[in-house]
N, C-alpha and C positions, 0 to 999 in steps of 0.2 A: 173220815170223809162222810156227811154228810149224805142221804137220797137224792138230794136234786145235783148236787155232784156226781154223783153216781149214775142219773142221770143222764146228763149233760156226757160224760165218754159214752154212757149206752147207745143214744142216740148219733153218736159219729160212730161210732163201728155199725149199725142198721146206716147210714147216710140218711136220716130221715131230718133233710130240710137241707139248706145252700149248706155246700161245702164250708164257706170262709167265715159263717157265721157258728155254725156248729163245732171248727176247728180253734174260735176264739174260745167257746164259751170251755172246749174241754181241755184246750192250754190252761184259761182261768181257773177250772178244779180242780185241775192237777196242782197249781200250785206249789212246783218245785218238788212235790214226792216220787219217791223213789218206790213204793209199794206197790206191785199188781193189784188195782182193783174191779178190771172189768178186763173179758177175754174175746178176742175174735177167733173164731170156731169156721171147722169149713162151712156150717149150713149158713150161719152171718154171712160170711167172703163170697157166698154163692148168691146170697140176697142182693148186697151190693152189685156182683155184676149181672146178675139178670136184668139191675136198672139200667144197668150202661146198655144190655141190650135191649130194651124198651124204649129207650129214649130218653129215660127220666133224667139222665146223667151225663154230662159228655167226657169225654177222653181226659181234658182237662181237672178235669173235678174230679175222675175218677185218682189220677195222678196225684193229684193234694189230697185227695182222702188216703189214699197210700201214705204217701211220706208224713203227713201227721200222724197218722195211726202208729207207723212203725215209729216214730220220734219221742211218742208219750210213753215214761215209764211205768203210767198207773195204766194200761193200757197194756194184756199181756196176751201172747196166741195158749188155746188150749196144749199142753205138752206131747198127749197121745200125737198131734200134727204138726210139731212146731217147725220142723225144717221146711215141711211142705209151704206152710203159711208163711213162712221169714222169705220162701223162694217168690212166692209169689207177692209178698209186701215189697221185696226189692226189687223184680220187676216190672212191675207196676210203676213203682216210683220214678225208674229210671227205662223209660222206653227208647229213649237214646241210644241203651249200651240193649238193649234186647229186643224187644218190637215193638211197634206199633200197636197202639190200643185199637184193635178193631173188633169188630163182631168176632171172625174167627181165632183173635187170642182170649177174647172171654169167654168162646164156648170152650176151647181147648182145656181152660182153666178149672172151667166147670165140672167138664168131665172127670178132669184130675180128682179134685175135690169129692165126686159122687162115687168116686174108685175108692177114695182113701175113708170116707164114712162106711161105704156097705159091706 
């Protein structure tokens, strides 16, 4: 895989730029591989939702940044965190079956996060 590959998932796990744009271009690097080549980390997953808490992001887009993140297999969680990060990719994805994306599930998330780094 290629730097601008490399790239292209960096920048969907930071969410830096539209969701469905940056989910195409990291479907297109992955390219069918099965090899972790970039990780989401609590302090990444904390970046993300501090956007949602800013504004930068809404509910929706947080939700598709989920389920593509979790869906790409070059796309891997740090290990030291993985259940924490697999719990929070799957809720996120699916607020249906857990909650509501709101300010108080992404600070709760946060904190989680800030617990399991320190």
């Amino acid at each position: 895989m290629n730097q601008q590959e490399v790239q292209a998932l960096l920048d969907l796990i930071h969410l830096d730029g539209r969701v469905d744009d940056l989910a195409a271009a990291a479907r297109s690097a992955s390219g069918g591989r099965i090899d972790e080549v970039a990780h989401l980390s609590p302090e990444r997953a904390i970046g993300v939702l501090d956007k949602f808490l800013s504004g930068s992001v809404s509910a929706r887009e947080l939700t598709e940044w989920a389920e593509v993140v979790h869906s790409l297999d070059t796309i891997g969680v740090t290990e030291e965190h993985e259940d924490l990060l697999i719990q929070l990719l799957f809720e996120i994805s699916t607020p249906e079956l857990f909650y509501e994306i709101s300010a108080e599930t992404c600070s709760r998330w946060i904190a989680r996060l800030r617990q399991a780094i320190s």
